[in-house]
TILOVO-480536 format. One line per field, with one value per residue: x, y, z of N, C-alpha, C, O in turn; residue number from 1. Coordinates in steps of 0.02 Angstrom, whole numbers, m for minus. Each point is the difference from the previous one (the first is absolute). Layout:
REM TILOVO-480536
n.u: [X | ...]
n.v: [Y | ...]
n.w: [Z | ...]
ca.u: [X | ...]
ca.v: [Y | ...]
ca.w: [Z | ...]
c.u: [X | ...]
c.v: [Y | ...]
c.w: [Z | ...]
o.u: [X | ...]
o.v: [Y | ...]
o.w: [Z | ...]
resi: [NUM | ...]
This chain:
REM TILOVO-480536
n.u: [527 | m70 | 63 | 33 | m92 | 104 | 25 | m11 | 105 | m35 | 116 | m121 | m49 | 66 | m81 | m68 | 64 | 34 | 15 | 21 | m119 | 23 | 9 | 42 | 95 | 71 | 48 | 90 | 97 | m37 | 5 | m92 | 56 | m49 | 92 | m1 | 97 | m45 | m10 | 133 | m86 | 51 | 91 | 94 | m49 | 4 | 74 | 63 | m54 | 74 | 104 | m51 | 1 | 87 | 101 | 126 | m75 | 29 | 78 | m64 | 74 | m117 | 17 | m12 | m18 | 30 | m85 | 46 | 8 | m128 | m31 | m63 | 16 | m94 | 99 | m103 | 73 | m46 | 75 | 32 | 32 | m81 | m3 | m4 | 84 | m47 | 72 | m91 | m66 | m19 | m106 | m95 | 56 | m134 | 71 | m45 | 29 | m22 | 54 | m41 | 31 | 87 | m32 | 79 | 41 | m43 | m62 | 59 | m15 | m39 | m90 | m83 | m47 | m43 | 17 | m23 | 9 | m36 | 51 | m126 | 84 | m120 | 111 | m89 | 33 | 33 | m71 | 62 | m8 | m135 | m65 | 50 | m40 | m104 | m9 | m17 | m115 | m60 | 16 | m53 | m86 | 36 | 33 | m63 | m75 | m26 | m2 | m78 | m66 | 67 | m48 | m41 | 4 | m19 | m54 | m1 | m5 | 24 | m78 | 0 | m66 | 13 | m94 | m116 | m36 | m59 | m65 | m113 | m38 | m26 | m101 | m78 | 67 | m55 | 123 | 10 | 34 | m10 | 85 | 120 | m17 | 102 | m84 | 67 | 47 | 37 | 28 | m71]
n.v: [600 | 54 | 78 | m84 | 86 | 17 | m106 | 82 | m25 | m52 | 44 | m16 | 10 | m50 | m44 | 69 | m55 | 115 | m51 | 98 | 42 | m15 | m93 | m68 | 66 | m76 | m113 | m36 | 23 | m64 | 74 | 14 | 0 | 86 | m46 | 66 | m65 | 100 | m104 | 40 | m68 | m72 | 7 | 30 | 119 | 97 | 28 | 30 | 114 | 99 | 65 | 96 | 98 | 85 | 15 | 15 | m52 | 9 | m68 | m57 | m33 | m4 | 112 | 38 | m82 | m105 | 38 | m127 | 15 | 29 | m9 | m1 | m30 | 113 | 0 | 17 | 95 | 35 | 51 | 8 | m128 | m75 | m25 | m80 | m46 | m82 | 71 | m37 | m16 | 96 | m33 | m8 | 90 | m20 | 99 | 60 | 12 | 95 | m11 | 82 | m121 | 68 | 118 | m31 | 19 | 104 | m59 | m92 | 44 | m84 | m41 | 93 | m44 | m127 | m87 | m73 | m37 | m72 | m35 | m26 | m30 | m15 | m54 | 49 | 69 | 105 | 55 | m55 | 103 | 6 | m108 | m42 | 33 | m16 | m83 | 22 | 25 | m80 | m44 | 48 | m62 | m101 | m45 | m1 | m95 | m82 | 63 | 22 | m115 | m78 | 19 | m99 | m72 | 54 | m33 | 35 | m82 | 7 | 34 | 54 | m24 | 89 | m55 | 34 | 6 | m60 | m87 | 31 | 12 | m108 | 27 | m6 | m58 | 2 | m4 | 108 | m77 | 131 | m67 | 28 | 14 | m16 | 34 | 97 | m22 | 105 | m110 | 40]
n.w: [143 | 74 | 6 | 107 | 50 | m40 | 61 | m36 | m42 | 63 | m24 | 39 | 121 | m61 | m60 | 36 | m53 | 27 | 117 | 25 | m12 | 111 | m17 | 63 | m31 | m80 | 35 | 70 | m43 | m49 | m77 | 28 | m98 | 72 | 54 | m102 | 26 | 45 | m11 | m74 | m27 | 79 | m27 | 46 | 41 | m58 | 17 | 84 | m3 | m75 | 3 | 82 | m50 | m104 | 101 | m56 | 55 | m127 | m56 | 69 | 91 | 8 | 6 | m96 | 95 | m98 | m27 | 6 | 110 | 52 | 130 | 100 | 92 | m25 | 34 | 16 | m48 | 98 | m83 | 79 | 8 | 59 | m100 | 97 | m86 | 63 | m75 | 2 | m64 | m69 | 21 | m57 | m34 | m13 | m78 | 60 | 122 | m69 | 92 | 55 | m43 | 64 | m44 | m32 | 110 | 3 | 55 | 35 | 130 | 114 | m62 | 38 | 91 | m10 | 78 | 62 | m120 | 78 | m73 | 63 | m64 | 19 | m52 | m72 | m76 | 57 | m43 | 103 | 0 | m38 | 8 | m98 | m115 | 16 | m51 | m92 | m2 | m13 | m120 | m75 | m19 | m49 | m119 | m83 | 1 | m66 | m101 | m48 | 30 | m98 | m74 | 79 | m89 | m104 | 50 | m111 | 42 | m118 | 75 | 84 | m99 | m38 | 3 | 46 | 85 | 83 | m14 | m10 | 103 | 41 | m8 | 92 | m23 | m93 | m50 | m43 | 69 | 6 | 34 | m15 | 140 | m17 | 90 | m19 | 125 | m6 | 37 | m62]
ca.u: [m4 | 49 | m9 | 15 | m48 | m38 | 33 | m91 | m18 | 3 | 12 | 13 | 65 | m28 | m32 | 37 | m42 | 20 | m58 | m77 | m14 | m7 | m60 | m48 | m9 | m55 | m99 | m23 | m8 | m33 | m60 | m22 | 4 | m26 | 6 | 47 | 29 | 38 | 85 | 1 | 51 | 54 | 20 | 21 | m44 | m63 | 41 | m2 | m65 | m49 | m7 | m31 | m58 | m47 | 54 | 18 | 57 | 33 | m15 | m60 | m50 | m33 | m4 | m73 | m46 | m67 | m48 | 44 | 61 | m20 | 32 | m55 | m13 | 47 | 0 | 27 | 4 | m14 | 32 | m13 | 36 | m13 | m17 | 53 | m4 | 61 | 54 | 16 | 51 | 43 | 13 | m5 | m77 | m6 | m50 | m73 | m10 | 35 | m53 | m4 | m66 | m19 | m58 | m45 | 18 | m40 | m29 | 22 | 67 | 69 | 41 | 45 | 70 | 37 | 78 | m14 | m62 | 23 | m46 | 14 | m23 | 0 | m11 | m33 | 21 | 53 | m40 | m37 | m53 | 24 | 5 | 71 | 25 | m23 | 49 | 101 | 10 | m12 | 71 | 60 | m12 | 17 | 80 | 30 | 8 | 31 | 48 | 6 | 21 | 56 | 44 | m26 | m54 | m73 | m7 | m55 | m45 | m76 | m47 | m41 | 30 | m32 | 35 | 11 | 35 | 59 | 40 | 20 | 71 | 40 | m4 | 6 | m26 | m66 | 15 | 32 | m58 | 19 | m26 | 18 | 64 | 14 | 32 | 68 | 27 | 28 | m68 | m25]
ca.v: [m11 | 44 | 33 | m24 | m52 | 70 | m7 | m66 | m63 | 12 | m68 | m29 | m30 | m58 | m17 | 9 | m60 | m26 | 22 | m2 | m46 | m48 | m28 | 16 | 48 | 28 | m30 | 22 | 43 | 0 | 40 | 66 | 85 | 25 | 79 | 33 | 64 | 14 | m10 | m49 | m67 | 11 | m28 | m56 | m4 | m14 | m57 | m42 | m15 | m43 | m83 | m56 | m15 | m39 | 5 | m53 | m41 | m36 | 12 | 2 | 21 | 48 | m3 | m10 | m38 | 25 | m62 | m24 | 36 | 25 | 75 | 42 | 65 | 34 | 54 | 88 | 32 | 78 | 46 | 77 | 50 | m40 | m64 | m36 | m61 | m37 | m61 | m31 | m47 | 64 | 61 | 54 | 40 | 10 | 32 | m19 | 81 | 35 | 46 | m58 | m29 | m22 | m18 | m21 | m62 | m26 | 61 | 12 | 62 | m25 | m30 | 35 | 8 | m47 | 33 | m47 | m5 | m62 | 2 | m75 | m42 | m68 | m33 | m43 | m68 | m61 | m65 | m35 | 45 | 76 | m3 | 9 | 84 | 36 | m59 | 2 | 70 | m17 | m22 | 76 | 86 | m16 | 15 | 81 | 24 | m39 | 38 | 53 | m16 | m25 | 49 | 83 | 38 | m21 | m38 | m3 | m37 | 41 | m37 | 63 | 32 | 23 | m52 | 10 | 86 | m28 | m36 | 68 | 32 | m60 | m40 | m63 | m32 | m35 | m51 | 23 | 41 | 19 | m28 | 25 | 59 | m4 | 46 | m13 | 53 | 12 | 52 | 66]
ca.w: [m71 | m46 | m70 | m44 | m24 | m41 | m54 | m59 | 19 | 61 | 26 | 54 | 14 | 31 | 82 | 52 | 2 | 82 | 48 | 36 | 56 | m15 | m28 | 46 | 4 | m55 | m7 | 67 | 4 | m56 | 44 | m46 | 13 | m33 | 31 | m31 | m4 | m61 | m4 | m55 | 18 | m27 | m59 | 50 | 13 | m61 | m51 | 40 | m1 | m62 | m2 | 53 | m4 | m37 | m17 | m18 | 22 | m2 | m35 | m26 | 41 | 43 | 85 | 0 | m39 | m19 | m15 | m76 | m11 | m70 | 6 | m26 | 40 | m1 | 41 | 1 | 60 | m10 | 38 | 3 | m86 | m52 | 13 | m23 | m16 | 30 | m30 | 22 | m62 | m5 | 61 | m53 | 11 | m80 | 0 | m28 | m14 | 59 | 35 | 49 | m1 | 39 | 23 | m68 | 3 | 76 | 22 | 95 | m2 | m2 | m27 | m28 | 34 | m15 | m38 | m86 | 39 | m51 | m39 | m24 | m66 | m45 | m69 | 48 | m44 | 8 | 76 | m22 | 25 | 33 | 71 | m4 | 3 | 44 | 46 | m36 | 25 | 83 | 31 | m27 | 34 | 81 | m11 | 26 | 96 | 51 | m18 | 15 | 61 | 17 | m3 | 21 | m44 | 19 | m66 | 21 | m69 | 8 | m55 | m34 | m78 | m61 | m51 | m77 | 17 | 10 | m46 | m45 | 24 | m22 | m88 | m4 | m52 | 5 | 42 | 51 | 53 | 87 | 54 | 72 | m26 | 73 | 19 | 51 | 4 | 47 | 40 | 16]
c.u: [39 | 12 | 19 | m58 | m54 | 43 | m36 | 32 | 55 | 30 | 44 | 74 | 8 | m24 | 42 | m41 | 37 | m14 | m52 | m2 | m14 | m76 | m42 | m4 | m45 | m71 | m20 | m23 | m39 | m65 | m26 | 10 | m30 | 26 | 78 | 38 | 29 | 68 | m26 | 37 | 76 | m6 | 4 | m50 | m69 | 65 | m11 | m81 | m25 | 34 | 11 | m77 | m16 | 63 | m6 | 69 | m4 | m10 | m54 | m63 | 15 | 6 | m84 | m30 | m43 | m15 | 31 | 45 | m17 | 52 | m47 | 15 | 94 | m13 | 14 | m17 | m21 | 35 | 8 | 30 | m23 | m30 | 38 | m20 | 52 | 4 | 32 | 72 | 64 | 12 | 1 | m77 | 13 | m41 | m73 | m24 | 32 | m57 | m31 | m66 | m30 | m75 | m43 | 11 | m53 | m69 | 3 | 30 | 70 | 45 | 46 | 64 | 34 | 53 | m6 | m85 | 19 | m77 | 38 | m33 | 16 | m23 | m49 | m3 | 61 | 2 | m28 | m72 | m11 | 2 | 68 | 25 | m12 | 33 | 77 | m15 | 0 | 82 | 40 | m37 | 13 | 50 | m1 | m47 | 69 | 89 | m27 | m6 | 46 | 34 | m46 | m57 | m66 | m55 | m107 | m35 | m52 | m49 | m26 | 55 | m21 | 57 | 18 | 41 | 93 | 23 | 7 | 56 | 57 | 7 | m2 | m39 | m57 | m2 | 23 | m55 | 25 | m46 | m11 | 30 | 13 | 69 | 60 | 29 | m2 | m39 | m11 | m12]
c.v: [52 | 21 | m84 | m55 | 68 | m18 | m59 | m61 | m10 | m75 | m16 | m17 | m63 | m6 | m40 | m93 | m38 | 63 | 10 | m36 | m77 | m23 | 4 | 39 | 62 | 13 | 29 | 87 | 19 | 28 | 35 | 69 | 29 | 91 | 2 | 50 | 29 | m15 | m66 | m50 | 21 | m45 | m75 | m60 | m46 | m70 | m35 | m39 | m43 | m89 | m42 | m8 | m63 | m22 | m66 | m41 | m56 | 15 | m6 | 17 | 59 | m2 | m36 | m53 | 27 | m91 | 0 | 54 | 60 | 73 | 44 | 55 | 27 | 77 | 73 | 21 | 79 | 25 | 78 | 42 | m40 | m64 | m36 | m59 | m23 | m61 | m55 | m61 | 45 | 30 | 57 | 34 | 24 | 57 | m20 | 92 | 45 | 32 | m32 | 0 | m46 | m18 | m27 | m99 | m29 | 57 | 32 | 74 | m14 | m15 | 52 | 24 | m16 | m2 | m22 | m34 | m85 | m15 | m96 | 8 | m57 | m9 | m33 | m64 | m49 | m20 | m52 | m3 | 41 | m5 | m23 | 51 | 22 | m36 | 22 | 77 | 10 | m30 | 47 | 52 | m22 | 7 | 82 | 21 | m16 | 29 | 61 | 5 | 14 | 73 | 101 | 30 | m8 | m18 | m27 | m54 | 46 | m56 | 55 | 36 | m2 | m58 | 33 | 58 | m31 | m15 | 61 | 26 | m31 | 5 | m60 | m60 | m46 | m66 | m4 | 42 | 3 | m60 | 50 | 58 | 12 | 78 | m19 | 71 | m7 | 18 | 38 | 1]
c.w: [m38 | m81 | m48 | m14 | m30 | m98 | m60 | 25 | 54 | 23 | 67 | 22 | 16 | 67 | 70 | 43 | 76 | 26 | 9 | 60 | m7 | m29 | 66 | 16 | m25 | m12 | 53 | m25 | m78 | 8 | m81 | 34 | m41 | m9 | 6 | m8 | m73 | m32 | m23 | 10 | m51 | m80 | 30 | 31 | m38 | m27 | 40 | 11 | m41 | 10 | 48 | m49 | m35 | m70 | m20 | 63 | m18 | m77 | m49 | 44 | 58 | 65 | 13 | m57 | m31 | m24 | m63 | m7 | m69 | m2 | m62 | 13 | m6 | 39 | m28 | 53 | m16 | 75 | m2 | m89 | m39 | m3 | m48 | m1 | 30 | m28 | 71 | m26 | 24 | 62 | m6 | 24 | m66 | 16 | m14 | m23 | 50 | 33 | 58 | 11 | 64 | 41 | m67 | 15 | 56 | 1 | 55 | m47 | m12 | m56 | m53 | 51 | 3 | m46 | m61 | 10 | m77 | m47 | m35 | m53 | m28 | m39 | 9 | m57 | 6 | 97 | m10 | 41 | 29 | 61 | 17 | 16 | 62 | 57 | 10 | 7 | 84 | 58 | m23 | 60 | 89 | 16 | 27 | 48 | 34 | m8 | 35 | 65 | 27 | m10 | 27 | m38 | 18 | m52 | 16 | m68 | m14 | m107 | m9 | m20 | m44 | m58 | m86 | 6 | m12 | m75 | m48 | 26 | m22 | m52 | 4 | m70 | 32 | 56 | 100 | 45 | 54 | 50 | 59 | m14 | 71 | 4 | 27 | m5 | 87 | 60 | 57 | 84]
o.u: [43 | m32 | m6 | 11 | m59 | 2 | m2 | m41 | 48 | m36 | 61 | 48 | m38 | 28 | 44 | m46 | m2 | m13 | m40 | 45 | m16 | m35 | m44 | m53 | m38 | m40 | m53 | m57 | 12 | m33 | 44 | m20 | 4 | m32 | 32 | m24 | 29 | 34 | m47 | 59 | 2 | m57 | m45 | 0 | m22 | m39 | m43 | m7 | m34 | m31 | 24 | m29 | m32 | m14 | m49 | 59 | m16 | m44 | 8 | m55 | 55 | m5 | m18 | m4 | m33 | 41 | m2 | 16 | 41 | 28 | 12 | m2 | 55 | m55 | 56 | m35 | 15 | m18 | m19 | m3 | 23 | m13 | 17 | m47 | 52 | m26 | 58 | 54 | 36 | 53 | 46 | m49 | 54 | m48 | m3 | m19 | 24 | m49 | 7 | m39 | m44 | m14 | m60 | m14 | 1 | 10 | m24 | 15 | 41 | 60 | 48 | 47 | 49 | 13 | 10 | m33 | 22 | m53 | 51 | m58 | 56 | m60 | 10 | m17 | 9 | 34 | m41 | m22 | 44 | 29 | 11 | 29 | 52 | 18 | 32 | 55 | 31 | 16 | 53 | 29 | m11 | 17 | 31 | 11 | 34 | 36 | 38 | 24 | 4 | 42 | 3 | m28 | m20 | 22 | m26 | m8 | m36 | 23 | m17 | 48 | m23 | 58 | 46 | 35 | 48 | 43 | 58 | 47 | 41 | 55 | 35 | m58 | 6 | m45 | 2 | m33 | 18 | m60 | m54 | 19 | m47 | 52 | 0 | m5 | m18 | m28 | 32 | m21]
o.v: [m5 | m38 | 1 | m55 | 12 | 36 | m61 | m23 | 32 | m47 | 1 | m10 | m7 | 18 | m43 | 6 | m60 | 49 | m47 | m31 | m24 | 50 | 43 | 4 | 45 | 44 | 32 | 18 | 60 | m27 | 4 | 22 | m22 | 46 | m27 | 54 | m32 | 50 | m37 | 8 | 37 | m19 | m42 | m62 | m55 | m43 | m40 | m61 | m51 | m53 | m56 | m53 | m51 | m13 | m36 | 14 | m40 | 42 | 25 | 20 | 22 | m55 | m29 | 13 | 50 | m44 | 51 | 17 | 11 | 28 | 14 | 42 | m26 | 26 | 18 | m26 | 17 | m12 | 21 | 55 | 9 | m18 | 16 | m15 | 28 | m53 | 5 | m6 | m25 | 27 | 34 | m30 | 17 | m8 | m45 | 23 | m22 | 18 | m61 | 43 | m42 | m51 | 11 | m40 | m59 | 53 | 55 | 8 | 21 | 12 | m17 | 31 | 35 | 35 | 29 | 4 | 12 | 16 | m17 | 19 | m19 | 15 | m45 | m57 | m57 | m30 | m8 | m56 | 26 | 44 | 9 | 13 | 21 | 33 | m6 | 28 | 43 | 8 | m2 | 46 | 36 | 21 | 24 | 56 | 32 | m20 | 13 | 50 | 35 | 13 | 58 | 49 | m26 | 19 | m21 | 35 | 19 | m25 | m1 | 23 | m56 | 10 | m3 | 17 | 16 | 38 | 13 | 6 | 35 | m11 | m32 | 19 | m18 | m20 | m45 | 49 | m51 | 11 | 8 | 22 | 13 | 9 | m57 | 38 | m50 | 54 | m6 | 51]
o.w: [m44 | m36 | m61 | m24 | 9 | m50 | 6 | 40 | m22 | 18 | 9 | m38 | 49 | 52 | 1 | 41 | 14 | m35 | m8 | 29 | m54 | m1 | m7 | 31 | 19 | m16 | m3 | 14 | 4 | 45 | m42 | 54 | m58 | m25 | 46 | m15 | m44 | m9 | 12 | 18 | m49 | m11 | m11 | m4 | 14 | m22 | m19 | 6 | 5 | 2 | m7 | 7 | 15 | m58 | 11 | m9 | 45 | m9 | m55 | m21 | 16 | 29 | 52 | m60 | 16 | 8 | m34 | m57 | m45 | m47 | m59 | m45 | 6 | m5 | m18 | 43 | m58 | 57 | m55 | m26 | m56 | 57 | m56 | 36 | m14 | 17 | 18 | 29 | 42 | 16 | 24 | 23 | m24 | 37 | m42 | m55 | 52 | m32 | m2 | 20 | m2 | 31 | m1 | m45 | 19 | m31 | 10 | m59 | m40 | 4 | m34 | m25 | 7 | m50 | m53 | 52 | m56 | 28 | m30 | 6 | m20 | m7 | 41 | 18 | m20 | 41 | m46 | 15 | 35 | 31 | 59 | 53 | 25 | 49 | 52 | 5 | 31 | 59 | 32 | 28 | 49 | 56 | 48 | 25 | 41 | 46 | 46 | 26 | 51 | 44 | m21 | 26 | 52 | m54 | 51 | m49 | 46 | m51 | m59 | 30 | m7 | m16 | m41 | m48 | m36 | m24 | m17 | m40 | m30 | m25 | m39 | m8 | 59 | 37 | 42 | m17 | 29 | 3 | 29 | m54 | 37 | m33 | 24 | m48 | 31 | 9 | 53 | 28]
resi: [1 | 2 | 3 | 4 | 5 | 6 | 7 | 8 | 9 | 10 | 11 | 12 | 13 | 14 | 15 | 16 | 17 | 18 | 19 | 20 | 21 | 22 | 23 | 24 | 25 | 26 | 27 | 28 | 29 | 30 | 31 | 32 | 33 | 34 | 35 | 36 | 37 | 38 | 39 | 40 | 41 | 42 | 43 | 44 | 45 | 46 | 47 | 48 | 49 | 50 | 51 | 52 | 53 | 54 | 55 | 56 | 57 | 58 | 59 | 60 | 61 | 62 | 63 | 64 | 65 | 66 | 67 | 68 | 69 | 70 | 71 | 72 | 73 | 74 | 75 | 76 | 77 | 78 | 79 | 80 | 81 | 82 | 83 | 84 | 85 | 86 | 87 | 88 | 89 | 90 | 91 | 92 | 93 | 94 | 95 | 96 | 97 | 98 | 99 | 100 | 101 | 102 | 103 | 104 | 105 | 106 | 107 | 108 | 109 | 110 | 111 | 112 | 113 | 114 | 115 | 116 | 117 | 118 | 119 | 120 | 121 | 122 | 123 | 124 | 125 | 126 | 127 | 128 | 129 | 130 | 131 | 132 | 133 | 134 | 135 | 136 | 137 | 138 | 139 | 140 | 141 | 142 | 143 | 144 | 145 | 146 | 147 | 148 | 149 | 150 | 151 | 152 | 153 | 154 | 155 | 156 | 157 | 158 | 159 | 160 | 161 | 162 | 163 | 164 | 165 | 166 | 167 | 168 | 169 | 170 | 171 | 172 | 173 | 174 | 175 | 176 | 177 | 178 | 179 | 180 | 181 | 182 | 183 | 184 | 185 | 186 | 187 | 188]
């Protein structure tokens, strides 16, 4: 990552959307990690994640279904200099704050080692429900097992998190509530 994701908005390199492993591979190898090395995904790297996760390939839609095409769900991320909003549309990480809010995303230890730690939020008004939302968060947080598979990482789904903790950190609005928050980084 380096001094150039220490910069307030932060625009990506285009994603890298050939190699990896193949798809059976992937899945074959897809596991929860819970145990981390100190070291920061590249720039390259995190671009490539966010939009196997929750990117735009095509021009109105998502690597990832959602129910009437609502695209509820939007992704930040807490890394060792900050938390960020991924402009997905842009390819863009939007300052949110500087400082690393990594263990304020899980109560596990782990999740402050991790290289990045993803924080799912959904619009839960522009769903067309919450058992939707929680549906269309379940196919983004498989996308990036199944990326970070493909490319060597490790990657863990976690539901214990402090929500309200969460959205004050965000500044998230009345409408918007943390589903998930799934650890990634390098493993240990």
């Amino acid at each position: 990552m380096g001094s150039s994701l220490m910069a307030q908005d932060i625009k990506l390199p285009a994603p890298n959307r050939s190699g990896g492993k193949p798809l059976m591979q992937a899945l074959n190898e897809r596991k929860s990690t819970r145990s981390f090395l100190d070291k920061e995904l590249t720039v390259q790297q995190i671009s490539d994640l966010l939009w196997a996760a929750n990117g735009f390939n095509r021009d109105d839609k998502r690597t990832a279904p959602t129910a009437n095409n609502k695209q509820e769900l939007e992704l930040y991320i807490a890394t060792k200099n900050g938390l960020y909003f991924y402009d997905a549309r842009n390819n863009l990480l939007k300052e949110v704050k500087k400082g690393d809010f990594r263990a304020h995303t899980g109560v596990q230890d782990f999740v402050a080692d991790a290289a990045l730690n993803i924080i799912f939020v959904s619009d839960i008004e522009k769903a067309s429900s919450r058992q939707h939302a929680y549906t269309s968060c379940g196919y983004v947080s498989q996308n990036v097992y199944l990326y970070c598979a493909s490319e060597g990482l490790g990657s863990v789904a976690r539901g214990s998190f402090n929500k309200d903790e969460l959205s004050e950190l965000l500044d998230l609005k009345p409408n918007q509530e943390p589903l998930l928050t799934q650890s990634v980084g390098f493993i240990k």
